[in-house]
Kinemage of the C-alpha trace (Angstrom):
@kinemage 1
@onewidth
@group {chain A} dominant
@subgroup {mainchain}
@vectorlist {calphas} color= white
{ca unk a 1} P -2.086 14.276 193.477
{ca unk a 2} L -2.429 16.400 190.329
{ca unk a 3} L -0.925 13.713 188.461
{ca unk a 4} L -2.832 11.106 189.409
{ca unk a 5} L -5.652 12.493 186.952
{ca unk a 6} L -6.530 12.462 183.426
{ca unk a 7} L -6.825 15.703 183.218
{ca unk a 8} L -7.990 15.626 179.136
{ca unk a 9} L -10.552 13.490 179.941
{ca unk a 10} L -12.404 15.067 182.717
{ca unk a 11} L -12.404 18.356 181.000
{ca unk a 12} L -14.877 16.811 178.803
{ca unk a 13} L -16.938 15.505 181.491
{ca unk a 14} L -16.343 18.944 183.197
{ca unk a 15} L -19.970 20.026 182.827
{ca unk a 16} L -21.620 16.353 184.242
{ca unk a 17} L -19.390 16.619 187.231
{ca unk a 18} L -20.216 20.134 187.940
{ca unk a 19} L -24.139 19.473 187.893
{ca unk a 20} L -24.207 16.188 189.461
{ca unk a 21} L -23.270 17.897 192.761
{ca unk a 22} L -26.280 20.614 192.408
{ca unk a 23} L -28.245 20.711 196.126
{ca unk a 24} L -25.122 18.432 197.533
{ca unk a 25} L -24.689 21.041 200.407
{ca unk a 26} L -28.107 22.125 201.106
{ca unk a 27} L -28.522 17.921 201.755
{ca unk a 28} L -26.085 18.002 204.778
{ca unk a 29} L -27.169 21.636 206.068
{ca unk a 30} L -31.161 20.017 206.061
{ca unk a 31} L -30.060 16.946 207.885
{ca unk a 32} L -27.562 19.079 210.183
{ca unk a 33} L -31.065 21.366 210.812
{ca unk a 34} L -33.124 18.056 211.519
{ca unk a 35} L -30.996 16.360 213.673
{ca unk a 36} L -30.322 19.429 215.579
{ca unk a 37} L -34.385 19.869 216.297
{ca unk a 38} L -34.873 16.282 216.657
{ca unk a 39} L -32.070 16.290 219.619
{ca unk a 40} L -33.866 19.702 221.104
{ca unk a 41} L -37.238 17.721 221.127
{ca unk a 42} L -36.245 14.727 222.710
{ca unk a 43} L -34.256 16.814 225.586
{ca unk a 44} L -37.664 18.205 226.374
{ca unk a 45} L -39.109 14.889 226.494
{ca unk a 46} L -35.430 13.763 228.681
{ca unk a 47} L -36.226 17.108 231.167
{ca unk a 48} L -39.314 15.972 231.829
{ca unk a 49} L -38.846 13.136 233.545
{ca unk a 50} L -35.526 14.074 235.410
{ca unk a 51} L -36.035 15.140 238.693
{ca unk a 52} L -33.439 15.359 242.343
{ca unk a 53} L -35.786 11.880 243.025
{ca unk a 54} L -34.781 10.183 240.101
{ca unk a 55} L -31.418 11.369 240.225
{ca unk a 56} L -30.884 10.055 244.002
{ca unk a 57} L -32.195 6.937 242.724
{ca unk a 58} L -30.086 6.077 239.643
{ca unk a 59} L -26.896 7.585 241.637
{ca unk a 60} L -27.805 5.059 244.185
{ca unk a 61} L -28.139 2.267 241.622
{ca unk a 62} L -24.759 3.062 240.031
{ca unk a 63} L -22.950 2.888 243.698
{ca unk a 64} L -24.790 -0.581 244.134
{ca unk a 65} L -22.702 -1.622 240.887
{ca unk a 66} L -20.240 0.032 241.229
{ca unk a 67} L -19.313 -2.055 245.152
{ca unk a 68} L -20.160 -4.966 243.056
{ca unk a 69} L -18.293 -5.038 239.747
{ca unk a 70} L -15.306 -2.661 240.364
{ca unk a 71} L -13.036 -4.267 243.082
{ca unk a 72} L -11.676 -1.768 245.786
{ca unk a 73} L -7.523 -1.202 244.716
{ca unk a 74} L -5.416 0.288 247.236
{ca unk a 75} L -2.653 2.779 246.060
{ca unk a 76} L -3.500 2.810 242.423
{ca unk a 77} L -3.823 5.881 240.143
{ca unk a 78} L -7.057 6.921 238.235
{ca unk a 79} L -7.667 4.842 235.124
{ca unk a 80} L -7.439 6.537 231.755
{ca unk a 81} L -10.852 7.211 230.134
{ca unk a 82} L -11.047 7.273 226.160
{ca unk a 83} L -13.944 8.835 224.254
{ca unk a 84} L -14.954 7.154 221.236
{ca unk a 85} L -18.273 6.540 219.461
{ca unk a 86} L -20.285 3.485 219.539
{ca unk a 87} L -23.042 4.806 217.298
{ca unk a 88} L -23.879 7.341 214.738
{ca unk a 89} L -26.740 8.323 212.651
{ca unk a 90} L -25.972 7.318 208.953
{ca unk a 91} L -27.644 7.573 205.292
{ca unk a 92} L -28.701 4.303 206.327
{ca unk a 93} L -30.270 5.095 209.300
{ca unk a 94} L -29.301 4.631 213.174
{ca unk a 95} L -26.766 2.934 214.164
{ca unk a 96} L -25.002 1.280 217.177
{ca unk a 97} L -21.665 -1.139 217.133
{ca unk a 98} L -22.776 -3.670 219.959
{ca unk a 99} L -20.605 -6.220 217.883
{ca unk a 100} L -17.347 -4.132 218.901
{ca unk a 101} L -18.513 -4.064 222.541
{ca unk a 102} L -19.257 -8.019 223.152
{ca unk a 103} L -16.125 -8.890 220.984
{ca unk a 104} L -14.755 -6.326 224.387
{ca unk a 105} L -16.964 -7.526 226.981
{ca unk a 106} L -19.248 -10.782 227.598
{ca unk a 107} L -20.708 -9.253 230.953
{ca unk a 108} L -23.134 -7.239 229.426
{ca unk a 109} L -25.433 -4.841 231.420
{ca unk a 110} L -28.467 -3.766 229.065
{ca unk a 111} L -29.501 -0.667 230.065
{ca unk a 112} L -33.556 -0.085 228.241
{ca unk a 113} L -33.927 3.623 227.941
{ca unk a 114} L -37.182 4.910 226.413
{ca unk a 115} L -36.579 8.523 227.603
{ca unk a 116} L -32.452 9.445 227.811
{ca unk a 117} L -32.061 8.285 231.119
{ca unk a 118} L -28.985 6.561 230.808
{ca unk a 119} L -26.720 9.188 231.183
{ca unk a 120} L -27.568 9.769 234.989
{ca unk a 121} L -26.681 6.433 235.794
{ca unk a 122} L -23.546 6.264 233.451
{ca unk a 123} L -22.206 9.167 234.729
{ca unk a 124} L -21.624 7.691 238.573
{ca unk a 125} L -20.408 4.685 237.123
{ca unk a 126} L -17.726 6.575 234.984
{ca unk a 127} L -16.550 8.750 238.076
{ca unk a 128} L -16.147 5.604 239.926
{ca unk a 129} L -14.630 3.413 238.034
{ca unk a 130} L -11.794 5.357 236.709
{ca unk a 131} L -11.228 7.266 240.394
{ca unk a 132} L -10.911 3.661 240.625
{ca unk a 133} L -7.813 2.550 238.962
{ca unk a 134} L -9.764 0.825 235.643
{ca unk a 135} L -9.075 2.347 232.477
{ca unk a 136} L -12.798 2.897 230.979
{ca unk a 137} L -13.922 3.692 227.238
{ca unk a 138} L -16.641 6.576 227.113
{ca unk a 139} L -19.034 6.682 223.976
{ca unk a 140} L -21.072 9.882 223.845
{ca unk a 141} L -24.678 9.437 222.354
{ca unk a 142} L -24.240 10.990 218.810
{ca unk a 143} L -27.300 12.966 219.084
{ca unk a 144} L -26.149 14.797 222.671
{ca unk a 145} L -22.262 14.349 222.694
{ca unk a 146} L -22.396 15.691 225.990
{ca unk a 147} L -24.462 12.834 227.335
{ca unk a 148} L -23.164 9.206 227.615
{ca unk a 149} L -25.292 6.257 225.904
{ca unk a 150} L -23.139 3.630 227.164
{ca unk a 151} L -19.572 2.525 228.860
{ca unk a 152} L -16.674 -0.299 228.221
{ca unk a 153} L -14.680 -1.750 230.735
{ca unk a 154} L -12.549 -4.490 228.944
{ca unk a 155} L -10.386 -5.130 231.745
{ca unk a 156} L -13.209 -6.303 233.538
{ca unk a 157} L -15.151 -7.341 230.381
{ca unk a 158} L -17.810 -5.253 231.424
{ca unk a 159} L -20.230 -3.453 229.125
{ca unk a 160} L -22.739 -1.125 230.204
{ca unk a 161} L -25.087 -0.630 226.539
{ca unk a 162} L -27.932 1.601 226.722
{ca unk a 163} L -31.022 -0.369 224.681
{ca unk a 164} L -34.109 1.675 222.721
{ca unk a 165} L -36.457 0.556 220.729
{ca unk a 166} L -34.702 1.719 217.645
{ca unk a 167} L -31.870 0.463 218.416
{ca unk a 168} L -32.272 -2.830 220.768
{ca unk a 169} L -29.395 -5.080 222.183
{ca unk a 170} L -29.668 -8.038 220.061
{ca unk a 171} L -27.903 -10.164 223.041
{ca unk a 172} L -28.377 -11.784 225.591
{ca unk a 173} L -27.349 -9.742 228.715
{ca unk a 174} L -25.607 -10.311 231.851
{ca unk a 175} L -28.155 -8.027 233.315
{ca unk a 176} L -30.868 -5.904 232.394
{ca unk a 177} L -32.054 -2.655 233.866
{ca unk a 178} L -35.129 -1.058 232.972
{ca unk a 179} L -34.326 2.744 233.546
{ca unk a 180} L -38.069 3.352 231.997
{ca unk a 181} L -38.789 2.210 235.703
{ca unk a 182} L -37.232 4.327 237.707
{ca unk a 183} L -39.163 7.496 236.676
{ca unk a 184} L -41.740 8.811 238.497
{ca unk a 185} L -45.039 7.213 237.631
{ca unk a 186} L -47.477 10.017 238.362
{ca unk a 187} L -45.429 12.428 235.793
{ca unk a 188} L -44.839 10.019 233.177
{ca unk a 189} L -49.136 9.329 233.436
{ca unk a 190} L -49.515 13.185 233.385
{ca unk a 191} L -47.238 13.193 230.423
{ca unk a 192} L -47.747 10.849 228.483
{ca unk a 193} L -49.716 12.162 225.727
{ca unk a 194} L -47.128 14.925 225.440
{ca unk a 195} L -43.907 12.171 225.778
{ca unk a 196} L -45.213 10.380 222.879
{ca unk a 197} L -46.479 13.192 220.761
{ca unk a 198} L -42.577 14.426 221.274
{ca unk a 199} L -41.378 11.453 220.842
{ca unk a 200} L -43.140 10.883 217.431
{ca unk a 201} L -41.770 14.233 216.132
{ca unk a 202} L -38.414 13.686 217.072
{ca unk a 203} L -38.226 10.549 215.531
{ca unk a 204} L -39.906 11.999 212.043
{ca unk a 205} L -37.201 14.586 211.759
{ca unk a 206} L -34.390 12.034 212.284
{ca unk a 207} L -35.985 10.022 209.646
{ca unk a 208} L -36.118 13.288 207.324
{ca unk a 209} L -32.112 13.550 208.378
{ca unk a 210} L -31.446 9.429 207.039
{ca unk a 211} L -33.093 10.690 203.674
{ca unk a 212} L -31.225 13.771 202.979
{ca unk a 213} L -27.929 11.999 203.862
{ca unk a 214} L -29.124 9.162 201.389
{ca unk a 215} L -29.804 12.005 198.766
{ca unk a 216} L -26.059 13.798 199.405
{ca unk a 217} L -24.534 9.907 199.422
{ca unk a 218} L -26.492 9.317 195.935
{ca unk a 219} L -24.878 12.484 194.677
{ca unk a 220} L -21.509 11.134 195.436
{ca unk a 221} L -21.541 8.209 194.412
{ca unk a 222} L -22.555 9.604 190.831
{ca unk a 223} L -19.757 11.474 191.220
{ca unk a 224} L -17.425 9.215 191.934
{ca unk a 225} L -19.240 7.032 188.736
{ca unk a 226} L -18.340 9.756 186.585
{ca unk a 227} L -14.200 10.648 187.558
{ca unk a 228} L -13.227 7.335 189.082
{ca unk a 229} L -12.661 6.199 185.329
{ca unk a 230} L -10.215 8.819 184.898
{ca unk a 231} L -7.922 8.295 188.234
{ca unk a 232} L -4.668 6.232 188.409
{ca unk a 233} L -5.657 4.084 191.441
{ca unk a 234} L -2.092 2.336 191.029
{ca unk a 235} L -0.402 5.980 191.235
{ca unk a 236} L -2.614 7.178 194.132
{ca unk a 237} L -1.634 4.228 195.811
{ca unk a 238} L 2.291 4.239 195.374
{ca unk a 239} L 2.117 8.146 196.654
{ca unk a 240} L 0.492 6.783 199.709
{ca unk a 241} L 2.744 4.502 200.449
{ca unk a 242} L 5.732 6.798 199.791
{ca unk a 243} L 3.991 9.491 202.219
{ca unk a 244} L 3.576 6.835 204.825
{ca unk a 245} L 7.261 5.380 204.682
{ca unk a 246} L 8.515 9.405 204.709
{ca unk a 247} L 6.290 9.996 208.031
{ca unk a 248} L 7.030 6.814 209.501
{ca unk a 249} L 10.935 7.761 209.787
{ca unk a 250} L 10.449 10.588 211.154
């Protein structure tokens, strides 16, 4: 790739270059650090609701869909379940693809989650669907990898797409649960005060996050402003190709 540069010419720029990337790491460890304690809060707020009761309940609620949407299939083997990401926190803020999932799915279930519910229910409907026989695609919640924010089914162009008010499905649904619902009333009137306080927080350290991944995305794109002048695109280009025709007969 060495070649690919103008070497003369960025050793004059060598001392622009250098600075322009001053504080560029410490920008992704504070948003690493914010995220992290944004995710901790909000668990607190998520633990405070769950309880055996309200699991019972949304495991019942995922059966009920499940004998309704996933047809019974007699001698079949478990369907293949792929992780990918639907969403991800950005320099531009939250995000979630619900374009990729309807272009998938038009039978939408909108799932409206104030607290991290969603998960509870998802995680029945996974299990049964794929012991099932239908191949299902998995997205984590970027916050909590280890907890599910929603679920594809494009065999049965089924979508189940968890809904907050950050980031609300701007569809129509098939149908709409409101998991908000199914917690128990007397803790979330006990808590309240506390839930939103958290809440509040949490969301003012993922906003702190979005701001010092704008700063580290300003920083490269000065970068990139300064050495871009100096790079054979055209070379770059033919090595790519000649790496990717070399791998390809392999």
């Amino acid at each position: 790739m060495g070649d690919c540069y103008d070497k003369e010419g960025l050793a004059v720029r060598r001392q622009e270059i250098m600075s322009c990337m001053t504080g560029y790491k410490g920008c992704y460890q504070r948003a690493y650090r914010c995220l992290g304690a944004s995710a901790e809060i909000f668990e607190d707020v998520r633990s405070t609701l769950l309880t055996d009761v309200l699991g019972e309940k949304l495991a019942k609620r995922a059966h009920g869909i499940l004998s309704r949407e996933f047809k019974k299939r007699k001698g079949v083997q478990s369907g293949q379940v792929k992780q990918r990401f639907l969403g991800a926190v950005t320099h531009k803020g939250a995000m979630t693809l619900f374009d990729t999932a309807t272009a998938q799915c038009d039978r939408i279930y909108e799932l409206v989650d104030s607290y991290g519910l969603a998960h509870e229910l998802l995680v029945h409907i996974l299990a049964g669907g794929a012991a099932g026989g239908y191949d299902i695609v998995a997205c984590p919640d970027p916050m909590a990898p280890d907890r599910l924010a929603h679920l594809l089914v494009p065999e049965l162009g089924l979508a189940f797409l968890t809904s907050t008010s950050v980031l609300p499905f701007p569809g129509s649904p098939y149908r709409r649960i409101r998991l908000d619902a199914a917690a128990d009333r007397e803790i979330l009137r006990h808590s309240r005060p506390r839930l939103r306080f958290a809440k509040k927080v949490s969301a003012a350290l993922a906003e702190e996050a979005v701001e010092s991944l704008a700063q580290a995305k300003a920083m490269h794109d000065d970068l990139e402003a300064l050495y871009n002048p100096f790079v054979d695109f055209q070379l770059v280009d033919q090595m790519a190709q000649s790496v990717g025709d070399e791998i390809l007969k392999i």
